[in-house]
C-alpha positions as CSV (number, residue, x, y, z in Angstrom):
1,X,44.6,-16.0,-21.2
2,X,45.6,-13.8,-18.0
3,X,45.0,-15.6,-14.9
4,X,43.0,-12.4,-13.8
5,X,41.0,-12.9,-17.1
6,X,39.8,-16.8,-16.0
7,X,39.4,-15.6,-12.7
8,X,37.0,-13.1,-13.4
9,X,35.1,-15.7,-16.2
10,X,34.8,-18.0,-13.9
11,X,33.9,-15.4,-10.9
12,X,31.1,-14.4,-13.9
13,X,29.9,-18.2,-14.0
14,X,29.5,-18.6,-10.7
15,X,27.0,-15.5,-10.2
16,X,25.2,-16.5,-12.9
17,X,24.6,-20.2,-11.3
18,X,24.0,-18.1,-8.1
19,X,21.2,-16.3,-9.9
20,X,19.1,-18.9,-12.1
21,X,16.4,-20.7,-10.3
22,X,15.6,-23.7,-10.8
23,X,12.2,-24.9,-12.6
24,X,11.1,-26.7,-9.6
25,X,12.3,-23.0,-7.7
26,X,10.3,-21.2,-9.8
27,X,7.1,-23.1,-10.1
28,X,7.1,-22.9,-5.8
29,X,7.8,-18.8,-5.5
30,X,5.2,-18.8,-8.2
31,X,2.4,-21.3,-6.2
32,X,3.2,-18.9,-3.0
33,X,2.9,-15.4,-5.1
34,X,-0.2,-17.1,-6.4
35,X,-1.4,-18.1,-2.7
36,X,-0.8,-15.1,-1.4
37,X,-2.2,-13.0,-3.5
38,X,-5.4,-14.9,-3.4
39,X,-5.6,-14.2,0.4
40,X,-5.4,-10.3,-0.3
41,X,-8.3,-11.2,-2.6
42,X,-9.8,-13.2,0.2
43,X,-9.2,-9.9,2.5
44,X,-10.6,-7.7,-0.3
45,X,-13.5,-9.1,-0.2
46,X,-14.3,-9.9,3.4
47,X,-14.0,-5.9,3.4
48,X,-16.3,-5.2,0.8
49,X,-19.0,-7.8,2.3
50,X,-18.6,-6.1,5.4
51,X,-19.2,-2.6,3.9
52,X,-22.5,-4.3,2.0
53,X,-23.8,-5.3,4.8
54,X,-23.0,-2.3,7.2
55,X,-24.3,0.1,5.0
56,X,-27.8,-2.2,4.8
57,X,-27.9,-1.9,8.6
58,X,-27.2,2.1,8.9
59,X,-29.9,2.3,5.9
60,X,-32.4,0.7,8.4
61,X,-31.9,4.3,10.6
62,X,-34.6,6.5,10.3
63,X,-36.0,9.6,12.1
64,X,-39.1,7.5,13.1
65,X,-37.2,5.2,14.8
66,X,-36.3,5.9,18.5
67,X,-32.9,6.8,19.0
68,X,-32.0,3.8,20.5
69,X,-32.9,1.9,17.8
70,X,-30.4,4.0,15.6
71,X,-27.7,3.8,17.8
72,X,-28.0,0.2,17.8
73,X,-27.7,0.0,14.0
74,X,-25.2,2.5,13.5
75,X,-23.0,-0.1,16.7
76,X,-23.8,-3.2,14.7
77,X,-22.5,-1.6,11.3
78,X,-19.4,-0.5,12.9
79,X,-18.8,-3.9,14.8
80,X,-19.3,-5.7,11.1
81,X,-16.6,-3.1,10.1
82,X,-14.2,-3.8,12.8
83,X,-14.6,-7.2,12.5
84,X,-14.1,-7.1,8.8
85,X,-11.0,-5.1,9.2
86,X,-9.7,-7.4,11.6
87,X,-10.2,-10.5,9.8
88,X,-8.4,-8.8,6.4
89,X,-5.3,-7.4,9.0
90,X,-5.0,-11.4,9.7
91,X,-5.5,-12.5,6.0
92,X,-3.0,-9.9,5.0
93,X,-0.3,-10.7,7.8
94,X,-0.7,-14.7,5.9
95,X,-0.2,-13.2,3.2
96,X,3.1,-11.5,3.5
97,X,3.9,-14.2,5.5
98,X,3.5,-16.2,2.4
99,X,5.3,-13.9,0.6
100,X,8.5,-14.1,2.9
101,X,9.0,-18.0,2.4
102,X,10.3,-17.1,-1.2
């Protein structure tokens, strides 16, 4: 064979050693994919909690009530929002986080 020919065989080799993960690799970008992906669930949820439980305040507003009252239901149901939506950001920052370890 041409030298050129073994070179570029064994250059072939070599990338294909580069690219194979090991088992052990494999299993820990899997238990991270899996991790993370379970605190985008995690931040799924706390959003969808949040929007339960807003919308049950701003369904306590009423024309009878005074319009304090309202205000003060419509502020708490957008505080449980913006605390929601905070706690997801953070939840999804870990999870990318997570993400970049692999």
């Amino acid at each position: 064979m041409k030298p050129i020919t073994l070179s570029l065989i064994a250059l072939a080799g070599t990338f294909t050693l580069i690219a194979c993960d090991s088992k052990e690799e494999n299993v820990r970008e899997n238990k991270l994919e899996r991790k993370a992906d379970n605190l985008e669930d995690s931040a799924d949820i706390v959003r969808k909690d949040a929007e339960r439980k807003a919308d049950a305040l701003e369904s306590q507003k009423s024309l009878s009530n005074p319009s304090t009252t309202n205000s003060a239901l419509e502020n708490a149901a957008d505080a449980k929002r913006n605390a929601a939506e905070s706690t997801a950001e953070s939840l999804e920052r870990k999870a990318a986080a997570e993400r970049e370890k692999k």
